[in-house]
N, C-alpha and C positions, 0 to 999 in steps of 0.2 A: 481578099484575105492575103497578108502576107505572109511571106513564109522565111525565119530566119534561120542560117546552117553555120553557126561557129564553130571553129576546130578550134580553139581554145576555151577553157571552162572560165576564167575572168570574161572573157569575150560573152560569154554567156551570161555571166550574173551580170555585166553591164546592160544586154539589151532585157534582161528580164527588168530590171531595174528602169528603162526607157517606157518599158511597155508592160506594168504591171499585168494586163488582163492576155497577154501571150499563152498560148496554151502549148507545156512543154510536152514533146514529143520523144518517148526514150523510142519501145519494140512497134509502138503507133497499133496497138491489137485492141486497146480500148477504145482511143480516139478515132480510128478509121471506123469503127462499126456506127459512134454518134453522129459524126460527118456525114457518112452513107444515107442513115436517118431523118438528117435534119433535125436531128435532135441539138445539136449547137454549133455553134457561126462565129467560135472568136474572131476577135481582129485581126490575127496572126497565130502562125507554127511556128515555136521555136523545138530547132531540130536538135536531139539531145547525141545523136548517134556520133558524130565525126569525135566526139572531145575523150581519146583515150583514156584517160584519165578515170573516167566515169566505169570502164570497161575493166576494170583490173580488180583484184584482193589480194590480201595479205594476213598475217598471224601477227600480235604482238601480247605480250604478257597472257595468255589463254583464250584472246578474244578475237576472233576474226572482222574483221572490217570488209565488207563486201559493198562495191563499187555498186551504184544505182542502175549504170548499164547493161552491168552482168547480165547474163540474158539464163531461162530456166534451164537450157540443154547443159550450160555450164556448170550452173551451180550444181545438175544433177551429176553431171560426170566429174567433176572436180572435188566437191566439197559432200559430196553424199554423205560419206561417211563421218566428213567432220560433222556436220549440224543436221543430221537424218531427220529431225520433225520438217525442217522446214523444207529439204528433198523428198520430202514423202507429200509434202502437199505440193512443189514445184511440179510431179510426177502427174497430177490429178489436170493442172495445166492443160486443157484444149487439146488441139494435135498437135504430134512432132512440127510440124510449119510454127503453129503458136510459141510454142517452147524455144526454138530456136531465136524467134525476136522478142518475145514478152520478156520482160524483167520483174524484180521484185521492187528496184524503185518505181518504176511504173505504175504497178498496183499501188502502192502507198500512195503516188498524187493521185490516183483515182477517187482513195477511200472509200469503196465499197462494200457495205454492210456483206456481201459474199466474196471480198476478195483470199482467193484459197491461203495464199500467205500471211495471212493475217490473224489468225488462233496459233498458228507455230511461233510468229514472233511476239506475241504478247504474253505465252505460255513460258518462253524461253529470258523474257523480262531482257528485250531487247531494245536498243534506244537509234533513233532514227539522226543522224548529220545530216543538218542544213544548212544551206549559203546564203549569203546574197552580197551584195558591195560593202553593208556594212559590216559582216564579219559571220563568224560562224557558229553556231549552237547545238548544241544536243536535246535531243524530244526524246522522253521516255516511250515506248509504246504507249504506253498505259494511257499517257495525255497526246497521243499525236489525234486519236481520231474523237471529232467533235462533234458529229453530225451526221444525217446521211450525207454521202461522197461530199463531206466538208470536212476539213484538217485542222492542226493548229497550223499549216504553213502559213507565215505573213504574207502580202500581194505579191513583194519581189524578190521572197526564198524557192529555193529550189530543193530539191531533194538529194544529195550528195553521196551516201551510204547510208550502211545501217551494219553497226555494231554487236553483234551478237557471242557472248560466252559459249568457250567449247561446250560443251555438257560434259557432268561429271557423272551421271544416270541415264537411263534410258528415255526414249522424246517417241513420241505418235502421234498419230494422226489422223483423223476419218472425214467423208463426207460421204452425203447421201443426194443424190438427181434423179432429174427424172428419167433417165438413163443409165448406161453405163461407165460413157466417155464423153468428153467436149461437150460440159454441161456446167451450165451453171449450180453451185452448191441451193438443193432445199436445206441445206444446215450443216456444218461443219464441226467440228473439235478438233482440238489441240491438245495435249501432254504432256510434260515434261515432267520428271522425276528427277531432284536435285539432294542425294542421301550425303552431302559432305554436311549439307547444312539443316538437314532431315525435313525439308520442304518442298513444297510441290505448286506447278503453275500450271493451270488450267485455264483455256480461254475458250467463247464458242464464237459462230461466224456464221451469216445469215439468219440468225433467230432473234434483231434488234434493231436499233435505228444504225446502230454501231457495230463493228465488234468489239469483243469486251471479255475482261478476265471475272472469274467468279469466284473472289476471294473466301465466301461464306463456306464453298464445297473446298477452295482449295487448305482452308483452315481445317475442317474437321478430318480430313483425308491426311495431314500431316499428323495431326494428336493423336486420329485413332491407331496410324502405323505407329507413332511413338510409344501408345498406351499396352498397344501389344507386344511391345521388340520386337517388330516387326521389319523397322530398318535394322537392326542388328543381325538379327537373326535369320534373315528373310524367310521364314516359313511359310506356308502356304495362304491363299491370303482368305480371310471369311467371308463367305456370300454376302452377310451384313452390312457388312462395309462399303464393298463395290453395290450393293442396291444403292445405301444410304445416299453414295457417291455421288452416283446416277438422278437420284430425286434429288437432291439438292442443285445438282446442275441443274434439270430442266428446270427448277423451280425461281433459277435467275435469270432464265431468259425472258425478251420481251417480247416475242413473234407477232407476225400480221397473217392473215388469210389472202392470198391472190392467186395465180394461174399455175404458178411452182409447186403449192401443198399449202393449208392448212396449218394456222398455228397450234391447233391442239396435234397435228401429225407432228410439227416442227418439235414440240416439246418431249412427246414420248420418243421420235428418234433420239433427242439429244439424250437422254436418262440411257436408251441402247447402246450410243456410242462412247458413251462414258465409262460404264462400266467394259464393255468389250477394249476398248484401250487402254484402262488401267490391269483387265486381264492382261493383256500382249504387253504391255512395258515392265509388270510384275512378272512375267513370268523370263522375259527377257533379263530381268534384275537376279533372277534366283539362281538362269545357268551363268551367268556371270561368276558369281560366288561358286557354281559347280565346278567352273575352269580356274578360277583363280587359290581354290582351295579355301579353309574355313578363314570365316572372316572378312572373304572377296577380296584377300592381295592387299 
């Protein structure tokens, strides 16, 4: 096996571009555990860490751009507060050892149906930067993940950033293991509440072949707030609703039964964690408006 270590990112999309089937290498927390396995034998590492470039972010017009390299101790200590869904699931991340080298472009070339970053960015309607020699593209969430741990990435794209909106509402987050810690998700959610434009992204994560947004739950969950003045007004929110919520998520999911839980367990946690973090982002939403005064500022 070879192993390639570019310190520049051209350098990079060159030799990906050489060796289509190179397997890149950002925090190495997924690929070292396959490797260990024998679980797969590419032809070469190509190593993502040396190329600074990949290691940085930025703000520009309301939307952060966060570097592929970025590792999770960062985005948690750095950006917590700008984009909270998706530090509240970087948070859920293995051990501190994990966190310090895992990243979230990482997760993304992984693609897997439980990667914990992955219901926060599809909820937050986030879009993925990718490279390669011939130039460079933007993937919605929504269409980057195709498959189990298959992508839209092309053979010789790389994963560069990932673009995600301040939030202008409150974002959450849940997962359920079989544990407490350093577990892979029996199932996941995500949250986000967007009141400038009185709509709502909900995505789940280990209860499909994908993860995936649920636009049916995220549709009736914006009309019934609207049908109430609900976003205006933020009043207390109806049991009705957040059941409805909740049934409607689990009823988008598409879970399997193996050694992690049960898809009938998979579906009723989802319906629990749906409504319990539309509780906590609503009521997060209400002191908002209590500190900003009527109206919410």
């Amino acid at each position: 096996m070879d192993f390639m270590q570019p310190t520049q990112w051209a350098d990079a999309l060159a030799a990906k571009a050489e060796v289509p089937a190179a397997l890149p290498v950002a925090g190495g927390t997924d690929v070292m555990v396959e490797l260990n396995f024998d679980a797969r034998r590419p032809p070469a590492l190509l190593d993502l860490g040396r190329i600074t470039e990949l290691a940085q972010w930025d703000t520009d017009s309301g939307r952060v751009r966060l570097g592929a390299a970025v590792s999770y101790t960062r985005l948690i200590d750095e950006l917590g507060t700008r984009l909270p869904g998706l530090a509240m699931a970087a948070r859920t991340v293995g051990s501190p050892q994990i966190r310090n080298r895992g990243t979230v472009g990482g997760n993304l070339g992984t693609a897997s149906p439980a990667g914990d970053c992955h219901p926060p960015l599809l909820a937050a309607g986030a879009e993925i930067e990718v490279a390669s020699v011939r130039g460079t593209r933007m993937i919605a969430a929504d269409d980057f993940f195709t498959g189990v741990k298959r992508s839209a990435l092309a053979p010789d794209e790389l994963v560069a950033a990932v673009h995600i909106g301040l939030p202008a509402g409150p974002e959450q987050f849940s997962k359920i293991g079989t544990r407490n810690a350093m577990v892979i998700a029996v199932a996941a959610f995500g949250l986000a509440l967007h009141p400038e434009r009185q709509a709502v992204g909900a995505a789940i994560g280990s209860a499909a072949p994908t993860p995936r947004r649920v636009p049916d739950a995220e549709a009736f969950l914006a009309a019934a707030l609207a049908e109430a003045d609900l976003w205006e007004s933020r009043a207390g929110l109806p049991d009705a609703i957040a059941a409805e919520f909740g049934a409607r998520v689990a009823a988008a999911c598409d879970p399997i039964d193996d050694v992690r839980g049960t898809a009938a367990y998979r579906r009723h946690a989802l319906s629990v964690m749906a409504r319990r973090t539309l509780s906590w982002a609503w009521r997060e939403y209400r002191g908002t408006a209590a500190e900003t005064g009527p109206g919410g500022g």
